[in-house]
N, C-alpha and C positions, 0 to 999 in steps of 0.2 A: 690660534696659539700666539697671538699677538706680544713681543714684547716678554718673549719666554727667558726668564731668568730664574736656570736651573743651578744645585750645588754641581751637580759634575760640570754642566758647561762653564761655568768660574774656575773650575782647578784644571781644564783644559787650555781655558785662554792667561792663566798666571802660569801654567808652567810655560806656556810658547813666549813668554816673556822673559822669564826668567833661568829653565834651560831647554827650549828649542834652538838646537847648534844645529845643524846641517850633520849629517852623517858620511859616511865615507863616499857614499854615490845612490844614486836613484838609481832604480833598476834599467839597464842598458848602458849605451852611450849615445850621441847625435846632437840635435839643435831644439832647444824650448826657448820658445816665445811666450813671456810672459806677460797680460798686459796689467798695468798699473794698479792694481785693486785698492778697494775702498775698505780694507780689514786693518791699515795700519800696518802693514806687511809690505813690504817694496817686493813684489812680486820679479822682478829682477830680471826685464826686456833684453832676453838677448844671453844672458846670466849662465846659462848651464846646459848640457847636451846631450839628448835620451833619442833613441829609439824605440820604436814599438816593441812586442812579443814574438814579432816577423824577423826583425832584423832591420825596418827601414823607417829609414832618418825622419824623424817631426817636420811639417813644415813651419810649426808652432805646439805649443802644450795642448791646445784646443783640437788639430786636426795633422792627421796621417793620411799622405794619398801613396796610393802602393801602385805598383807598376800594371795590374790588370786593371787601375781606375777606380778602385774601391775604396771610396772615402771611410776614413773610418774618424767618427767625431766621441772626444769623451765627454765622459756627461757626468760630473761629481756628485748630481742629485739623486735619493734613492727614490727608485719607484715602487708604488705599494699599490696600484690599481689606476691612480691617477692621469697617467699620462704625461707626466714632466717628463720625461725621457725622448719621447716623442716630439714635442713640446720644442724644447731644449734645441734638438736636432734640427729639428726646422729651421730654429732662429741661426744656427750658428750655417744650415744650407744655403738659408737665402742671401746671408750675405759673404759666403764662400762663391755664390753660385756653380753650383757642381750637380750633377743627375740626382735625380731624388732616389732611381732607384738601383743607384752606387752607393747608397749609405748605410753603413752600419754601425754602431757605438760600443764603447766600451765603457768601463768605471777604473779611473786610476784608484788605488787604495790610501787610503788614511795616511801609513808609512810613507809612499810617496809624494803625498804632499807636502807633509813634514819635512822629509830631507831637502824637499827642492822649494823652500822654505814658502810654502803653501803657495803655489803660483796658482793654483786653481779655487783659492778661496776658501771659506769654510762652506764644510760639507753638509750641515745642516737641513733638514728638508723637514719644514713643517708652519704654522700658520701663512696656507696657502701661499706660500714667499718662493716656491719652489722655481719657477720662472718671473717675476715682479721683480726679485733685488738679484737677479743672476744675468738677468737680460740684458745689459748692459757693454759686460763685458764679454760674453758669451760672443756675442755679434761682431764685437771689434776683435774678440778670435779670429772668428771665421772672414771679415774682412781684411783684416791684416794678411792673413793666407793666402787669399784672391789675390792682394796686390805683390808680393812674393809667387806667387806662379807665377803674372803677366809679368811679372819682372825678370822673371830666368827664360821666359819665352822670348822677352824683346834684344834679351842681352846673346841669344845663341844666334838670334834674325840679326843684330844688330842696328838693331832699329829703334826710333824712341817708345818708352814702352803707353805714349799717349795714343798711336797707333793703332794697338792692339786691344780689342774685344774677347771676351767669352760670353759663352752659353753654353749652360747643363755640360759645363766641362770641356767645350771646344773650346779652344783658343783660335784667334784667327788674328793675322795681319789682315787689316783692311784694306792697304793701298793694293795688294800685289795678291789676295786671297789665301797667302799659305798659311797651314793649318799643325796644329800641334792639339794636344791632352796633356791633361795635369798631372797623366801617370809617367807620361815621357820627361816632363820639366821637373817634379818634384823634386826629385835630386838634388839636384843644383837647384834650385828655391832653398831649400832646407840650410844649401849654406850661404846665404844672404842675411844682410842684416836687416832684422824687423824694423818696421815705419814707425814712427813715432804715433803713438796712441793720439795724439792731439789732433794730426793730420789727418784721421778716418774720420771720413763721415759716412756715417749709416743711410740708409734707403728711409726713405720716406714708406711707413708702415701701409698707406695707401694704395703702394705702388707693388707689394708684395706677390711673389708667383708660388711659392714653395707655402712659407709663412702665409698666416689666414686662411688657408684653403682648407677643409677638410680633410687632411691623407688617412691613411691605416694606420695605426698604429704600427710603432716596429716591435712589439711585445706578445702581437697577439698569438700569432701562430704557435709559438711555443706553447702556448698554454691550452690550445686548442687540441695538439697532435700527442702532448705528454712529456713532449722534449725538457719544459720546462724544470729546472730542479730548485728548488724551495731548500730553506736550511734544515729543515727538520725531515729533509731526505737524503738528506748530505752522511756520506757511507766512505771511510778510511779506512786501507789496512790496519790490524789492531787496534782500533775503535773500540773503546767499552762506551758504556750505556748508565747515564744516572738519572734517577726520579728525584724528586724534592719533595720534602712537605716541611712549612714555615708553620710556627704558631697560629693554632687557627683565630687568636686574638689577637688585632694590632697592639702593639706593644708590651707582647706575655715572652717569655723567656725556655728557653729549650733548658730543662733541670738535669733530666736525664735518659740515656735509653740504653736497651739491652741486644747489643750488637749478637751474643752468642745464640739469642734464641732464633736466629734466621742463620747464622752462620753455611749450614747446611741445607738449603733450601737449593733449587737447582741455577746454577751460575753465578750468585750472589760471590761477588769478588772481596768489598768491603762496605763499611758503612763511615759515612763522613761526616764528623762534625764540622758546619761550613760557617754558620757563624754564632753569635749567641740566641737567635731566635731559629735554627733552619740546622735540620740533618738532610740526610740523602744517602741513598744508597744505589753503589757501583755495580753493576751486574753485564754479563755478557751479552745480554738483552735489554731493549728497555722495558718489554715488557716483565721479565723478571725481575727488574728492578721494581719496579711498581708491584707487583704482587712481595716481593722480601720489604717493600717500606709497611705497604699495607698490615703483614704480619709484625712489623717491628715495636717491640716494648717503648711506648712514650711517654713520656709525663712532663707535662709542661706545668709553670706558674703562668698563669691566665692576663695576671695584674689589675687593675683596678678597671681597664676596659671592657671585663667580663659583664660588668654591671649597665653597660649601654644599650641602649637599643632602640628602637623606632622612634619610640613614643615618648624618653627622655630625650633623644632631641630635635625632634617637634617640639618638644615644649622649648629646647633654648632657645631654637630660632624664634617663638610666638613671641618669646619675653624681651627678644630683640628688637618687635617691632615700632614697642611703645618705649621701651627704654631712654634714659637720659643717655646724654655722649656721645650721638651716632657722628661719623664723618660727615660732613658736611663737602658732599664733592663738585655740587654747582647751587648757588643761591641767588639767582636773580629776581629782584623784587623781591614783593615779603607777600610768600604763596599764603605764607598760614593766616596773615590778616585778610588779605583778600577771599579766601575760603571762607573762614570765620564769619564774613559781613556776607556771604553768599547767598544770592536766594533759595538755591540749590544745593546739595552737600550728595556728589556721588559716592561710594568708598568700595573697595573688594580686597580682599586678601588671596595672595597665589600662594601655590608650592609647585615646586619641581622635587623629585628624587635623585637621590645619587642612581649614577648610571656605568656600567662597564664598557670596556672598548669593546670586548665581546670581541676580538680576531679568531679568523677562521683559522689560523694558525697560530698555536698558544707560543709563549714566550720559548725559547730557545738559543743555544751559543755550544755551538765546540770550541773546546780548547785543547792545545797544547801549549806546555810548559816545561824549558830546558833550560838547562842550565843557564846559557846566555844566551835565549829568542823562547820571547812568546809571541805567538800567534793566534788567534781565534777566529771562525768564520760565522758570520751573525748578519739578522733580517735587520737593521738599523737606520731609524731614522736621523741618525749624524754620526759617522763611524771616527770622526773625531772626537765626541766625548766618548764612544767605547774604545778609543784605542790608551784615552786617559783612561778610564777603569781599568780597562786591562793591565797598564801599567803601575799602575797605582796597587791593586789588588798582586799581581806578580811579582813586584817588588824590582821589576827592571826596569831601564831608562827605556825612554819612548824610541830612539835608534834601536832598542833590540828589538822592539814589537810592532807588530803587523795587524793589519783587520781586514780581512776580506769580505764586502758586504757584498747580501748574499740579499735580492730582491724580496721583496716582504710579500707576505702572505695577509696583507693588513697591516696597521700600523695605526690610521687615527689619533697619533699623537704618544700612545702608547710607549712606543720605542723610539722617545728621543732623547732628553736628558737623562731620566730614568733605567741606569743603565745596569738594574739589579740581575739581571740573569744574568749577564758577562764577568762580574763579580762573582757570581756565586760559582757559573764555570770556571772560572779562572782559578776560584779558591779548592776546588774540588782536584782541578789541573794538576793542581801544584803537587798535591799527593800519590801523583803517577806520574812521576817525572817523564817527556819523552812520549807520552800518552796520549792518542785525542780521547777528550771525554765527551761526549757527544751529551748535553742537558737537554731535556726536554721537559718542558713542566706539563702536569697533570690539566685537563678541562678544568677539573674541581679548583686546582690549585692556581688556574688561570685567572678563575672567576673570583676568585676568598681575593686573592692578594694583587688586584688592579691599583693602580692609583686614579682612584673614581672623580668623575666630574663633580664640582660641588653640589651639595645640595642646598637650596635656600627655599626660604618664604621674600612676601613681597607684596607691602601695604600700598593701596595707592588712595589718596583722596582729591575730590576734586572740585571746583566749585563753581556754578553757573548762576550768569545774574536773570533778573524777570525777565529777559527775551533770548533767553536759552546760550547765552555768548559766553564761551571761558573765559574766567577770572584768573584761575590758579590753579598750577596743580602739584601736592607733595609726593615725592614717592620714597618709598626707603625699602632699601633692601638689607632682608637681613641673611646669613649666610656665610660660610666656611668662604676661606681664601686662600689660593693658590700659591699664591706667594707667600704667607705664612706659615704653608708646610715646607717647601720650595728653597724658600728663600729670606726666612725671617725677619734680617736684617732690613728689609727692603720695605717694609709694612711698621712701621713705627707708629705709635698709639694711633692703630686701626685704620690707618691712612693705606687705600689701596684700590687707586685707580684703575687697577686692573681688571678691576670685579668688578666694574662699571661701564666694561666696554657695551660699547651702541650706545652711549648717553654722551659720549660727550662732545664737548662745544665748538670746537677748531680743531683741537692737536690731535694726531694721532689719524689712524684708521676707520674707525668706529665712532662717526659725527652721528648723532641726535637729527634725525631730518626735520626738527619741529621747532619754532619758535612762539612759546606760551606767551603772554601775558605778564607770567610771574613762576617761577618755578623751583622750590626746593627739591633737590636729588642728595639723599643720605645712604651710606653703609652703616650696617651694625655689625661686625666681625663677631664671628659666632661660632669660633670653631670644633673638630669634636678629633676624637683618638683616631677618626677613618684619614684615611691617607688618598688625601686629593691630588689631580696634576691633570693638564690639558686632554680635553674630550674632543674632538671633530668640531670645531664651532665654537667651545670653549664656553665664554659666557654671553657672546651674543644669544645662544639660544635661549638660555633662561631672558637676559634681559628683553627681548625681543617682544617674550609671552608675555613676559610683566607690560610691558610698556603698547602692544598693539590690542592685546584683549583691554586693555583699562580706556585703552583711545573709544573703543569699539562703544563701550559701558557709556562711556563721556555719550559720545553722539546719539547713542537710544535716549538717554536721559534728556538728550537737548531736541530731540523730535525730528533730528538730521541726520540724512542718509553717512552711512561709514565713511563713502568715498567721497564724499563734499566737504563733511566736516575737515577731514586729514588734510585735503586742498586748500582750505583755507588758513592755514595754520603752515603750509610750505613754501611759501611765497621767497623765501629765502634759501631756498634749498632747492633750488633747478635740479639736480642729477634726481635725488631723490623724488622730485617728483615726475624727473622724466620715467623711469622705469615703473613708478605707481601706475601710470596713464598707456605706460605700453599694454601692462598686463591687465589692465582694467579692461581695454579696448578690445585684446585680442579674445578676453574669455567675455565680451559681448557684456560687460558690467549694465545693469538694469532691462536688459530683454529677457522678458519670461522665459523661465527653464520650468521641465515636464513639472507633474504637481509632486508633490513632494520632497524634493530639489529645493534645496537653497545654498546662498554663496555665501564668502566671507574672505573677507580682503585684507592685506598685512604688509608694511614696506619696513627696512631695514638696513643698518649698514654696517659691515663688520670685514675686514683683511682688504680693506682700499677697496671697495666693490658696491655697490648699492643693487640692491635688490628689492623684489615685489611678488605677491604670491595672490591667485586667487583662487579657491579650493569650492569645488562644488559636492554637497554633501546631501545625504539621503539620511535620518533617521527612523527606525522603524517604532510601533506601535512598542512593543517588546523591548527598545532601547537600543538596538540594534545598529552599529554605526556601519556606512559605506560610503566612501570617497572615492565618488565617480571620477573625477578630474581634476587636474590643476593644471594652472595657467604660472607658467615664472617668469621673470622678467630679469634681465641683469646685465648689468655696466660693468664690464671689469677691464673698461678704457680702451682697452687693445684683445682684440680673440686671434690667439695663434692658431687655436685649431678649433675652427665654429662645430666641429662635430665633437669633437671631446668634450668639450666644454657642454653642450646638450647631454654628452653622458653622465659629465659629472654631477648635472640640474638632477636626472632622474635619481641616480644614485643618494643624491642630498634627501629627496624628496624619497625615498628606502628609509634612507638612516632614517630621518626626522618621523615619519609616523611609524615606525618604530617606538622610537622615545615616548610620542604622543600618547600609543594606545596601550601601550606594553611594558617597557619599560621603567626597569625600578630594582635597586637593589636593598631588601629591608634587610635591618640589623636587627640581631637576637641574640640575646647574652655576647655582646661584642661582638660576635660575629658577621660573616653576608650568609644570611640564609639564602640565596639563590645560585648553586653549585653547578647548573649546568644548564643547558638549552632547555630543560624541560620545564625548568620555571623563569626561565631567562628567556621569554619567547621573540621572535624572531619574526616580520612582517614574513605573509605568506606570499607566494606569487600571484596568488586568486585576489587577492585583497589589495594586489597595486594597482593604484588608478593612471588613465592617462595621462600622460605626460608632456603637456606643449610648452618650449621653449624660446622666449625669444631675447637675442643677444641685442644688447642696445647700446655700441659699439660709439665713444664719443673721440676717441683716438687721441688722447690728451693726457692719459696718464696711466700708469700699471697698476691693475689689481688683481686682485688673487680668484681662483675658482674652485678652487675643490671644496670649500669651508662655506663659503656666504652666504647660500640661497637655503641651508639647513635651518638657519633661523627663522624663515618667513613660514616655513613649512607649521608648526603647531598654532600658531596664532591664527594664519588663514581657518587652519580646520575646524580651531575654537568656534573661532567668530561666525562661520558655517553655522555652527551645532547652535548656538544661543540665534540663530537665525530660524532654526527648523526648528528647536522647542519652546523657544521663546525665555530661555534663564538661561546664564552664563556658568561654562563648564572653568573649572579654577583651579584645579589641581590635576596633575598628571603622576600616573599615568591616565587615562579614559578607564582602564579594564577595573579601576575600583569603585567607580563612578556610576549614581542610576542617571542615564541622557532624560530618561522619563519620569 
């Protein structure tokens, strides 16, 4: 989700401009340390004075040490499976240096970042940035902390405090051996004044004891024993219960409904009109709310997206590919003349499908709405743009409203700018003053109203002279744009970089690991009534297939192996090709595999990360696909936690065949025809292949991990299959496709 410019994150960051005042007080009293952040916000060292939930004084914003030695570090990022929390913890452990297993976190809320005028940054957590742009300061947290302990230790010793060492929370005078804890100093730390941020210097990432190591996760156990509680189990005194149902056509209008004829139905309290497209109804249950919508008189006006569907735009995107006017988003050399005089002329056209986030946990938000405090508690991945919805939607200043985020059940991109359920609770809220209304949307309703990754096609041609050597290559994509729906303004006559990530040349995250010859890269903006917004990977993963299945094409056509060709064409691009050669190596690239068995190889780069895949695949007589294994490879500069980050490869390598073999969401009379897991199918357990990961750790710069390696995933598998049947598979999902 590279470079996410959403409408709510804009009316978040113009109101903290325009009225973000500081409120009467952050929740407590005591000492915050702020350190300088890079948001344009004087984060305000030193500035203002909170306490924990306990009672005891900050040693900083970042970290609480309480008098039994139990650190407790906050962590503003939300977790949805990931591991940032864990992650986070580390970074701000190792340079606290405190016991790893005295630590425990908390999440300060939205509201309190606000009043205490964002000391902890925005809360944001999505195109894997979650640890990459927090690390920074996170560290000089926890180090400023450190030197605030050894400071109230040397100042009781009266000694200089160059003297004094710690470890895992001892403190120690070295001349004379006396000994203290950070539970004993805290106190008197907390009122000392913080070090000037300039003067920290951070540990050499090398030198790491806590950081880099493989820990436990500090999330799991909960989730293991039950303890854990998800928003959509989240249970208030006097709680009512609403269902949703939105026009089941993007852009069709709610005309009317007949609230009497459920009136009577058991527990149904009322029915709500919430906005011009979307009723719901309040019931003492959610499940009766859901049976009194089901029964509820509705008639909507459809609008002219009634008339859409698969295969009307299939055909936009086709007419996109050849079209006059496409963006022109990188043109070095003149690809088309060097193709043109080519001795050779390769060409293939892709598709991808729109895709749902599919969360295990459908969208949801409690609210309450008083007269002067709203509140809501919600699974979000930036509780600052939902504490703008909330405000926004309640009609009160952001001092009177609060957001409790509440760890996500999934996320994927799903719940981050896109802050319609919190709205729509909030608007529901409103007409129960005093009321939590507890929203839960429907599976069906989960799956109809996603904001879907886009869909596109994806021309490539290419052209080789009589001794088989690239000339040129064009490619164009044609295809919906996120920013378009998003963010209109930003996409001006079709121009939208965004949609191009993994292609391009320097700037940005997502470099092109290849230097052609000559190379036209076009957009054709293509869009349609369906309502897009960031998928897991986003549009590395489309661009990825487009760009390694065509490499793949290139090299059969030129009589050279996949992994030579791509080698000789990265000479300029070391990372890229270092993790190509990792994964090549490990998954034993050119030694016979059983018969049957063939590989296919894919490298990519997308959220500061480079990566590499090598996929070995079985097709059977019958068409039959099985993917015995994969090989990944990834640089994401610095690994906080080498074993998370192995989880989050496998987990990519879930999503991603996934996508591959399965997913897809078709349109019908404007509609998504696919309502629920039963046609939304879901990789099985039997069907995931092994999984070997290797970190290829350059310690030079941050990049992300939850997101990257999902792109490498379908093009390996393609490239496998054009491997084992000898014709290249081109459109996705696999499950419409004969392999044979």
């Amino acid at each position: 989700m590279s470079k996410i410019i959403r409408k709510t994150r804009a009316k978040v960051t113009n109101l903290s401009r325009r009225k973000f005042i500081v409120g009467s007080a952050a929740a407590g009293g005591g000492l915050a340390l702020g350190i300088q952040l890079q948001f344009g916000v004087d984060a305000g060292i030193g500035s203002a004075v909170a306490k924990d939930a306990t009672g005891v004084a900050e040693i900083n914003a970042w970290v609480v040490v309480r008098p039994d030695e139990t650190c407790v570090l906050r962590i503003v990022r939300s977790e949805m499976g990931q591991g940032t929390l864990t992650g986070l913890a580390q970074l701000v452990a190792e340079e606290l240096e405190c016991n790893w297993k005295n630590v425990t976190t908390e999440s300060p809320t939205a509201g309190q970042n606000y009043a205490r005028k964002r000391v902890w940054g925005e809360m944001g957590t999505g195109g894997s940035r979650g640890i990459r742009t927090s690390e920074d300061y996170v560290r000089k947290g926890g180090a400023a902390a450190r030197m605030m302990l050894l400071q109230a230790a040397a100042d009781e010793w009266k000694v200089p405090v160059g003297e004094v060492t710690v470890s895992e929370g001892v403190i120690t005078h070295v001349p004379s051996g006396r000994k203290t804890t950070y539970g004993k100093v805290a106190e008197a730390a907390s009122k000392l004044t913080a070090p000037d941020p300039k003067s920290i210097k951070l540990k050499d990432p090398r030198t790491w004891t806590i950081a880099g190591k493989p820990v436990k996760r500090l999330d799991t156990a909960d989730k293991l024993n039950g303890r854990k509680i998800y928003a959509i189990d989240l249970n208030m005194p006097g709680m009512l219960n609403a269902a949703i149902k939105q026009s089941p056509v993007f852009g069709g209008k709610l005309v009317s409904y007949d609230g009497a004829k459920i009136a009577r139905m058991p527990g149904i309290k009322h029915v709500v009109r919430v906005n011009d497209s979307t009723v719901a109804v309040v019931a003492d249950t959610w499940w009766h709310a859901k049976k009194g919508l089901d029964a509820l008189p509705i008639v909507w006006d459809e609008g002219p997206g009634a008339a859409q569907s698969s295969a009307t735009i299939a055909e936009r995107l086709k007419e996109g590919l050849t079209a006059s006017g496409a963006y022109q988003s990188r043109n070095e050399g003149d690809a088309l003349k060097a193709i043109e005089g080519a001795a050779q002329k390769v060409e293939a056209v892709y598709s991808t499908p729109f895709l749902a986030h599919a969360t295990m946990e459908p969208m949801n938000c409690t609210a309450k709405i008083g007269a002067d405090r709203a509140e809501c508690w919600v699974p979000t991945q930036n509780a600052e743009a939902s504490l703008a919805a909330l405000s926004e939607e309640s009609g009160l200043p952001l001092d009177k409203c609060e957001v409790y985020r509440i760890d996500l059940g999934g996320g994927f991109g799903r719940r981050g700018g896109t802050q319609d359920y919190v709205r729509q609770a909030t608007a529901i809220a409103k007409q129960f003053p005093g009321v939590p209304i507890k929203l839960v949307w429907s599976r069906e309703e989960d799956m109809m109203h996603d904001f879907y990754r886009p869909i596109s096609q994806a021309r490539g041609v290419a052209g080789l002279d009589a001794n088989g050597k690239l000339v040129g290559v064009h490619l164009r994509v044609s295809g919906q744009s996120i920013n378009a729906f998003l963010n209109p303004s930003s996409v001006a006559d079709g121009k939208d970089e965004r949609q191009m990530q993994g292609y391009y040349e320097k700037a940005g995250d997502a470099q092109l690991g290849y230097t052609f010859p000559s190379f036209l890269l076009e957009f054709a903006m293509r869009n349609t009534h369906v309502p897009v917004g960031p998928w897991r990977g986003v549009n590395t993963n489309q661009n990825a297939m487009y760009m390694e299945c065509f490499m793949d094409e290139i090299a059969r056509a030129a009589g050279t192996d996949p992994l030579e060709f791509r080698r000789a064409l990265m000479s300029q691009h070391p990372k890229h090709l270092a993790v190509l050669n990792a994964a090549a190596e490990k998954a034993e690239w050119g030694k016979p595999l059983p018969p049957g068995v063939h590989r296919g190889i894919a490298q990519f780069m997308g959220y500061g990360s480079y990566s590499a895949a090598v996929a070995e695949v079985s097709v059977s007589d019958q068409g039959k696909l099985k993917v015995h294994r994969m090989v990944l490879a990834l640089n994401c500069g610095h690994a906080v936690n080498p074993q998370q980050i192995a989880a989050q490869v496998e987990g990519s390598v879930a999503y991603g065949l996934t996508a591959t073999m399965y997913g897809e969401c078709p349109v019908e009379n404007g509609r998504m025809a696919s309502q629920n897991f039963n046609t939304y199918q879901i990789l099985r357990l039997a069907e995931m292949p092994k999984v070997e990961t290797v970190i290829v750790p350059t310690y030079d710069f941050w990049g992300g991990v939850g997101e990257p390696t999902i792109c490498v995933v379908a093009p390996a598998v393609l490239n496998a299959i054009h491997a084992a049947t000898g014709k290249p598979a081109r459109t996705l999902p696999l499950k419409n496709s004969k392999l044979v």
